[in-house]
Steps between C-alpha positions, in 0.01 A plus 500: 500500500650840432433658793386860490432618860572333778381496843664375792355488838365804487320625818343823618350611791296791608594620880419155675287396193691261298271504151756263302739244599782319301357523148699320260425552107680453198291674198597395108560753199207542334296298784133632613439485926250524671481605849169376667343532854284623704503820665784550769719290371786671335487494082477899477765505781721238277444714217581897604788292645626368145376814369710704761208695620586269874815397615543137603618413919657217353628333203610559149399617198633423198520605130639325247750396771507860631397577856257789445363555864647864538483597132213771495160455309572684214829374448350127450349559159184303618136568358227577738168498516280538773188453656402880475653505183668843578468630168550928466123632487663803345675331216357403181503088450856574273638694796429255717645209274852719392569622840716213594677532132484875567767472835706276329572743229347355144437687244128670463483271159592193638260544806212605268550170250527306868172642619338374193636188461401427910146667399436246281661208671261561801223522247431928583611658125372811430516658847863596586301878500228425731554625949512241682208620691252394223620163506265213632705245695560234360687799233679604806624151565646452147646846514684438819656141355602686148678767769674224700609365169628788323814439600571169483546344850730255676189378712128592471345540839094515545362538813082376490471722147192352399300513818304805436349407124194321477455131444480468084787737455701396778479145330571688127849697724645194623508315171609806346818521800559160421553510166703860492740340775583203262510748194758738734674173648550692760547353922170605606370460917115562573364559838110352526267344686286389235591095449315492170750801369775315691431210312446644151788698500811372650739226443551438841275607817704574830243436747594725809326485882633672804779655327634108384525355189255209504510377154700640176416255218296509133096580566430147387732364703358721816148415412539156488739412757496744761807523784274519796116566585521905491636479133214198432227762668592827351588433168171296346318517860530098568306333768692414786438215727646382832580118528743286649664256356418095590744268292708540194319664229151505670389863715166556686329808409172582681459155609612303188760312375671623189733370302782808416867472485674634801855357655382658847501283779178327645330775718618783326311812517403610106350721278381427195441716218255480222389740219175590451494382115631158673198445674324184357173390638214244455151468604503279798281156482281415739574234735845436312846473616704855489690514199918431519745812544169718586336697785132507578340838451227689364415783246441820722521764208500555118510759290512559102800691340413491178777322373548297799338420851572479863420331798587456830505191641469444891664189628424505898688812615677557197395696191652446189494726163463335172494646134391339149306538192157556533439196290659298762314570791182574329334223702638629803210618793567685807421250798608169300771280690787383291846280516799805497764325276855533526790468220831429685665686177295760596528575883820669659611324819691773763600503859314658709 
């Protein structure tokens, strides 16, 4: 891998606060990241410290080999965009998109054949004229990536950019930053806590909680085979369930055997994780034996999506959240008792 940035246990702390701890990162040429957590727990920190906006407590930073952790902001060459956008309300959209080329001393020519040529690449021709303030905002957005691209950047930071456009262009934006970052080929790092953007857009998703890394890996690879239950939970909201573990290969959950592959010792404490489009279920028979590898439990809600359904299902204590097509549990009824099946190849065994 030709490594790009590196990050070596990089920790920072706030007073008594600590808000990240021994982060370790290595970030390809060319490679798309995604930082992704909840609130709290220390992507925008990680990135105004890459972007030099924070400086780190601890650790290194490197570039291209270089330790950058005292080299100012502007001397990085990195392209920024933010959540506010922080575009210059008194600037036409050209202004804004030259001012960066402006600084660095290029000619008026070469900054006006620029402007146009970003213009059209972020699909806005025709308004390099036009104040900023009569932009809408998803105009705004494209205006502020063109500006962090003017120049073209060593790294291309974005801190939650799309969080303040509706849903239908939001979806339009990131397929649009997707396909400008692999037409640029530029190292680009984006700060969200939208998993479906997450997972659309990056090569690899660093999953972050409590300041820790708690997966780094491709959004397949996340998705399906999560590190531990937090990254199971947040990322695709699976089902967790406690169990313990009674024999090689076979785990109780709510008061049933299951057979799911575990190498924890008998009496284990467990939890194990389930996604919602894993859920499998059948109508239970009367008077019959309770199917294999399933859980007793009953419908106790349903509603129509349009393109798919979903139900809960309540087994004893435990409620459970299951999506499909609406063709497949178009016989299901609030009230009806069914067999909750489990796929070992499925299910995600952790210790509790």
């Amino acid at each position: 891998m030709d490594k790009h940035l590196e990050l070596r246990g990089i920790g920072k702390r706030f007073g008594a606060a600590e808000v990240l701890s021994d982060v370790n990162l290595s970030i390809a040429r060319g490679e798309f990241v995604c930082l992704l957590g909840p609130s709290g727990c220390g992507k925008t920190t990680l990135l105004r410290i890459v972007s030099g906006f924070e400086h780190a407590s601890s650790g290194q930073l490197l570039l291209d080999g270089q330790d950058i952790n005292h080299v100012a902001p502007h001397r990085r060459g990195f392209g920024m965009v933010f959540q506010s956008l922080a575009l210059f309300p008194h600037m036409t959209v050209a202004e804004n998109i030259a001012y960066g080329m402006k600084l660095k001393g290029v000619a008026p020519a070469q900054r006006a054949s620029r402007v146009e040529e970003l213009l059209h690449m972020v699909q806005l021709p025709a308004i390099a004229d036009r104040p900023v303030s009569a932009l809408s905002g998803g105009q705004r957005q494209r205006v502020a990536i063109a500006r962090a691209l003017a120049v073209p950047p060593n790294l291309f930071l974005l801190d939650e950019p799309l969080s303040a456009l509706d849903a239908q262009l939001r979806d339009s934006m990131q397929i649009e930053l997707r396909q400008l970052q692999q037409q640029f080929g530029v190292t680009t790092i984006v700060v969200t806590h939208d998993q479906h953007e997450a997972m659309m857009l990056s090569d690899r998703l660093v999953v972050l909680n409590g300041g820790r890394i708690q997966q780094c890996d491709t959004p397949s690879q996340v998705y399906r085979q999560p590190a531990n239950a937090f990254v199971a939970e947040f990322l695709g909201a699976a089902n967790l369930l406690p169990g313990v573990v009674r024999g090689p290969g076979v785990i109780e959950v709510l008061g049933s055997p299951l057979a799911l592959p575990t190498t924890l010792s008998a009496g284990s404490r467990v939890t194990v994780a389930v996604r919602s489009e894993d859920i499998q279920f059948e109508a239970a028979q009367a008077h019959a034996v309770q199917r294999a590898n399933s859980i007793a439990g009953e419908i106790d809600f349903l509603r129509d999506l349009g393109a798919k359904s979903e139900l809960i299902l309540r087994c004893g204590a435990q409620r459970l959240r299951a999506h499909g097509s609406s063709a497949q549990f178009q016989s299901a009824r609030c009230g009806q008792r069914v067999d909750v099946l489990f796929d070992a190849g499925r299910c995600s065994v952790f210790a509790a």
